[in-house]
C-alpha positions as CSV (number, residue, x, y, z in Angstrom):
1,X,73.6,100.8,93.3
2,X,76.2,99.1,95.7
3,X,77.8,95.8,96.1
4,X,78.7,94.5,99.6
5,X,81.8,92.8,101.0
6,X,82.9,91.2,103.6
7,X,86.3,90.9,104.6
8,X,88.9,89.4,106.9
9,X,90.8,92.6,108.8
10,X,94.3,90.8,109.8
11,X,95.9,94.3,110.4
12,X,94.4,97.9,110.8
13,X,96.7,100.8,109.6
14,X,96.9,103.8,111.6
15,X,94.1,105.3,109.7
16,X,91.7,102.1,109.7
17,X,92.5,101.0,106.6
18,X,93.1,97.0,106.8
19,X,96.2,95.7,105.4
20,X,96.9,92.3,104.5
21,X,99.2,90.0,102.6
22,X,98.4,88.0,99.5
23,X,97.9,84.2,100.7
24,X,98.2,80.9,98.7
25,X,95.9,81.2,95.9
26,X,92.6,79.3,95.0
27,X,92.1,77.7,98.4
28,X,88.6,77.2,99.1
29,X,87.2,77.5,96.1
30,X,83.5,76.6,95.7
31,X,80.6,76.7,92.8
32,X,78.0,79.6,93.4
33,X,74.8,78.9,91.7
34,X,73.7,81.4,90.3
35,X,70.6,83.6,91.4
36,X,68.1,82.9,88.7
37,X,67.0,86.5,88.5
38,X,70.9,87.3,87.8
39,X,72.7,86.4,84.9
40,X,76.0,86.5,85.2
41,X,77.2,87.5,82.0
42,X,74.9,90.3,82.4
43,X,78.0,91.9,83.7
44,X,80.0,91.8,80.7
45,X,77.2,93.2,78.8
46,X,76.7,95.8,80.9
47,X,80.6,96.4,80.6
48,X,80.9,95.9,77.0
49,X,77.9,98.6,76.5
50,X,79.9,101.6,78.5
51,X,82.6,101.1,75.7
52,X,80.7,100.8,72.6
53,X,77.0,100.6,71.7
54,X,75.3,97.0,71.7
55,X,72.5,95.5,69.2
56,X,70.2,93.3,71.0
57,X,71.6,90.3,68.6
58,X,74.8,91.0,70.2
59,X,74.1,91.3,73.7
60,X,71.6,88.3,73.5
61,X,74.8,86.3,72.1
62,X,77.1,87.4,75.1
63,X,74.3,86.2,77.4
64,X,74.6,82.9,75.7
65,X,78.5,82.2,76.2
66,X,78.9,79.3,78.5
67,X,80.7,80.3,82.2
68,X,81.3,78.9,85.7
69,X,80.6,80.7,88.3
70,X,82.9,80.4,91.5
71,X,83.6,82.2,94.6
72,X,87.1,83.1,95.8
73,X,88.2,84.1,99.3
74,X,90.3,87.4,99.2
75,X,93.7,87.2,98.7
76,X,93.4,84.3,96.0
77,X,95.1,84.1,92.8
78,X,92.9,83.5,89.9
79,X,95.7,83.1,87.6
80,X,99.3,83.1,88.1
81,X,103.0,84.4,86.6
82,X,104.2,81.3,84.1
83,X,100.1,79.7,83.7
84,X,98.8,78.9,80.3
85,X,95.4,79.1,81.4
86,X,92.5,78.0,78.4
87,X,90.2,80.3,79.8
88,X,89.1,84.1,80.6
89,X,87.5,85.0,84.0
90,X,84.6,87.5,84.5
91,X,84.6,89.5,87.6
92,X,81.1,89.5,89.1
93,X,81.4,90.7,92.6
94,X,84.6,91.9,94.5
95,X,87.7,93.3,93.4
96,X,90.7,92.4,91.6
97,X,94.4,93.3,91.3
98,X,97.1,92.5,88.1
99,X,100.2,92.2,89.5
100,X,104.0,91.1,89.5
101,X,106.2,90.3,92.5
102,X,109.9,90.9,92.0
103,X,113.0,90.9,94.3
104,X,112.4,90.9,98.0
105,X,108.5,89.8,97.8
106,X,108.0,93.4,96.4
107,X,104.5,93.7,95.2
108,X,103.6,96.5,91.5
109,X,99.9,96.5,91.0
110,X,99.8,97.0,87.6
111,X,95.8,97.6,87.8
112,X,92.6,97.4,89.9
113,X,89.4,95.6,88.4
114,X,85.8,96.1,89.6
115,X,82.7,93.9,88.4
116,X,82.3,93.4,84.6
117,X,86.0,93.1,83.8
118,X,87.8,90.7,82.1
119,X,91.0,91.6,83.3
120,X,93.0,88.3,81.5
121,X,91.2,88.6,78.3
122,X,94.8,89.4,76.9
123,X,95.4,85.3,77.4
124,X,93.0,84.2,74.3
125,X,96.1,85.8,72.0
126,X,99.0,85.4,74.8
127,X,99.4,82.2,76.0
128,X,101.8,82.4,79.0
129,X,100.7,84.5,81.6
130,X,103.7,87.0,82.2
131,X,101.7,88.2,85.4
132,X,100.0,87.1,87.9
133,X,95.9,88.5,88.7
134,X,94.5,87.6,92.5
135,X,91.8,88.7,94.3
136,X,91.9,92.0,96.5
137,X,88.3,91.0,98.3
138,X,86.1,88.4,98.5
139,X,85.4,87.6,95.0
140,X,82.8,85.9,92.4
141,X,84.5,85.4,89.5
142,X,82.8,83.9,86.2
143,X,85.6,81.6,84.0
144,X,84.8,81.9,80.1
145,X,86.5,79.1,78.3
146,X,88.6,80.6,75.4
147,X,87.0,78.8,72.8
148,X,83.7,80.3,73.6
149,X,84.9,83.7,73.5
150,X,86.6,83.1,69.8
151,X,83.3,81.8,68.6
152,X,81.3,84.7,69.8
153,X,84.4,86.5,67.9
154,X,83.9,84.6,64.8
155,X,79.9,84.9,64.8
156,X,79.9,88.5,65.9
157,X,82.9,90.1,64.4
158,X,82.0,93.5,66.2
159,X,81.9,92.1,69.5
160,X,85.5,90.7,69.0
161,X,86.2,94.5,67.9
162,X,84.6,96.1,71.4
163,X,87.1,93.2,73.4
164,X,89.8,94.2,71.7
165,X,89.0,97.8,72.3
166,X,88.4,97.1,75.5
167,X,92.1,95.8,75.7
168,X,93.2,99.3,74.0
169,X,91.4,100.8,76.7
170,X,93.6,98.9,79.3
171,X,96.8,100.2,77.3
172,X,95.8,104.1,77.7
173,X,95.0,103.3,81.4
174,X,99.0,102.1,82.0
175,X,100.1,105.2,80.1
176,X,98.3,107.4,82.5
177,X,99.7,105.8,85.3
178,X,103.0,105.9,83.6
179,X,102.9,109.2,83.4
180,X,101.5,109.5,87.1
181,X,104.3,107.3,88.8
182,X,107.2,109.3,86.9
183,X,105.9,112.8,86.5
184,X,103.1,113.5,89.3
185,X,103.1,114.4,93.1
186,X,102.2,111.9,95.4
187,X,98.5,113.6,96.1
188,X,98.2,113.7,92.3
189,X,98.5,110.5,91.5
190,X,96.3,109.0,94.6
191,X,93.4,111.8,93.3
192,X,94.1,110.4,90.2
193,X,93.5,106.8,91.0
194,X,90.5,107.9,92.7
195,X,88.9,109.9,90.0
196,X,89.8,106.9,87.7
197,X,88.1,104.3,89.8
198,X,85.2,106.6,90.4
199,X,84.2,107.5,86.5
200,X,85.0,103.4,85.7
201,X,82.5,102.2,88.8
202,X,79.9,104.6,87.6
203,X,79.9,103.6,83.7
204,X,78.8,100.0,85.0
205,X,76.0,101.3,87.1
206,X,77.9,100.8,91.0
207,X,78.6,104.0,91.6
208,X,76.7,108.0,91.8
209,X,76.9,110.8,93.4
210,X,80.4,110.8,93.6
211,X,80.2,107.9,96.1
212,X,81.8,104.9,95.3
213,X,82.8,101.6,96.9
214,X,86.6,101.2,97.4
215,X,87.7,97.9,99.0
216,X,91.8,98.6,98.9
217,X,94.0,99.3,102.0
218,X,96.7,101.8,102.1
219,X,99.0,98.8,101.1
220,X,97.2,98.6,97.7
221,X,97.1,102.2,97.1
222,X,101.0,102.1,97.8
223,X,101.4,99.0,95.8
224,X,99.9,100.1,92.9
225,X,101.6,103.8,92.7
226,X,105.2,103.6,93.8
227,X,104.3,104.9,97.6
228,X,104.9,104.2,101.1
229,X,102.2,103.1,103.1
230,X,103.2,106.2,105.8
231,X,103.2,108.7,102.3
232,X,99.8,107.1,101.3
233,X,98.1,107.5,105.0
234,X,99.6,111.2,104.7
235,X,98.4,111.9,101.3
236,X,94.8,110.5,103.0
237,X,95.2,112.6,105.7
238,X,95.5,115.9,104.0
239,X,92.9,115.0,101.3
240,X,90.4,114.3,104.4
241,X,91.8,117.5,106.7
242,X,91.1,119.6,103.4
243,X,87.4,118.5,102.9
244,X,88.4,116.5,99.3
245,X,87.3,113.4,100.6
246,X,85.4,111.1,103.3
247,X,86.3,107.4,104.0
248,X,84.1,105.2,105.4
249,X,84.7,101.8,105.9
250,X,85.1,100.5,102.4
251,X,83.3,103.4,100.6
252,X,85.1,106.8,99.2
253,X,83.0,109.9,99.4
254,X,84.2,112.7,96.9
255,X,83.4,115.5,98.4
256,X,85.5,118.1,96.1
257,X,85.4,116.7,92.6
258,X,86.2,119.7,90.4
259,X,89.6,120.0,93.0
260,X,90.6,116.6,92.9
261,X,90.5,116.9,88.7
262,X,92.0,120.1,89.0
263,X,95.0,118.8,91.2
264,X,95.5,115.6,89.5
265,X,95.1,116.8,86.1
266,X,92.5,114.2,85.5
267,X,91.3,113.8,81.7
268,X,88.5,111.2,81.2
269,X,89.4,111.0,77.5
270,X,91.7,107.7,78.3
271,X,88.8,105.7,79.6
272,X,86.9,106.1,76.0
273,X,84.0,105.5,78.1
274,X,80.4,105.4,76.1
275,X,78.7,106.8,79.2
276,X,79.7,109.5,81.2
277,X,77.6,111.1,84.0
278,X,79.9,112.6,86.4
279,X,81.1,115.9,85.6
């Protein structure tokens, strides 16, 4: 199962990939309606289930919480560096990116979110945003008003405990990048990143067969793991010229799993995911 996405190409790198610059944020924001043989929160069932095992009860309740549904344009921030925001967005479609801009316009992508996260669900217990989290595609996003999601915490004390695993989860995924940024090779740390997002799109049902969509440019990669956009097309290059992986368009084809683990020293344990099927 695959989601599509259409995006604007501003710039092609030498390699194909698209790169573009973050815009003003929330500009042509609309209401989606939702498809009535989709529920949104679905998602976050769905999500919630590849941590920890659901009861009907609880996933019944999640389906309950009240949300609005909106589409972004890529390139939009959902929430910004300084906000107090009184709510928690669900992604539905698209991608996402946490991230900090310091001296220069410099850009560190502390993290890449795929459907069925909630990647500001930190914000119900910290109140000022101390980052900022915009969209890397065209985006549906659903926005969970925090006093919902403490009353499904109150009435269902061990769905509070799988959020707040799930923010645990986060944690382990920035010590493993940590430890990729300071300690690992360049190829390491993009097969990293790649095994990473790979395991994480399958355990919510968009990804198999060791094909998975990926939606991020060269300037997203290098963003997010300390690297030059020439090092990252490089890196790309070798990966494709040894057989590893394919590209195509805005899908990754691993072609080499077992090599890509092996050269990255990728361990799943981190993700503490419920459901594993790649191997």
């Amino acid at each position: 199962m695959f989601f599509s996405i259409t995006i604007s190409v501003s710039d092609t790198g030498a390699d194909g990939w698209e790169s573009r610059a973050l815009p003003p944020a929330m500009q042509g924001e609309v209401v989606m309606p939702l498809d009535p043989d989709h529920h949104a929160l679905s998602l976050l069932v769905r999500k919630l289930g590849s941590i920890a095992a659901l009861t009907d009860g609880e996933r019944q309740a999640i389906l309950s919480v009240p949300s609005k549904t909106r589409l972004l344009n890529a390139g939009q921030d959902i929430v910004r560096d300084g906000d107090k925001p009184s709510q928690c967005c669900l992604i539905l479609d698209g991608w996402a990116c946490r991230y900090k801009i310091i001296g220069e316009g410099k850009r560190q992508i502390f993290s890449f979110h795929i459907p069925g996260d909630i990647p500001d669900l930190q914000s119900l217990h910290l109140h000022t945003m101390d980052h900022s989290l915009g969209t890397i595609t065209q985006a549906t996003v659903a926005f969970i008003p925090h006093e919902s999601m403490r009353e499904l915490s109150t009435r269902f004390p061990r769905i509070g405990e799988v959020l707040w695993r799930d923010t645990l989860v986060d944690a382990a995924i920035f010590r493993e990048w940590m430890i990729g940024m300071g300690r690992k090779s360049a190829f390491g740390r993009i097969a990293h990143l790649f095994c990473e997002m790979y395991l994480k799109l399958e355990a919510v049902g968009l990804a198999g067969e060791h094909r998975c969509p990926l939606p991020i440019t060269q300037m997203d990669i290098g963003d997010a793991l300390g690297l030059s956009n020439v090092h990252v097309n490089r890196v790309l290059q070798e990966m494709r010229g040894r057989s590893l992986i394919t590209l195509r368009g805005s899908a990754l084809v691993i072609q080499a799993w077992d090599v890509l683990i092996g050269v990255s020293e990728f361990d799943p344990t981190y993700l503490h995911l419920e459901k594993r099927a790649a191997g």
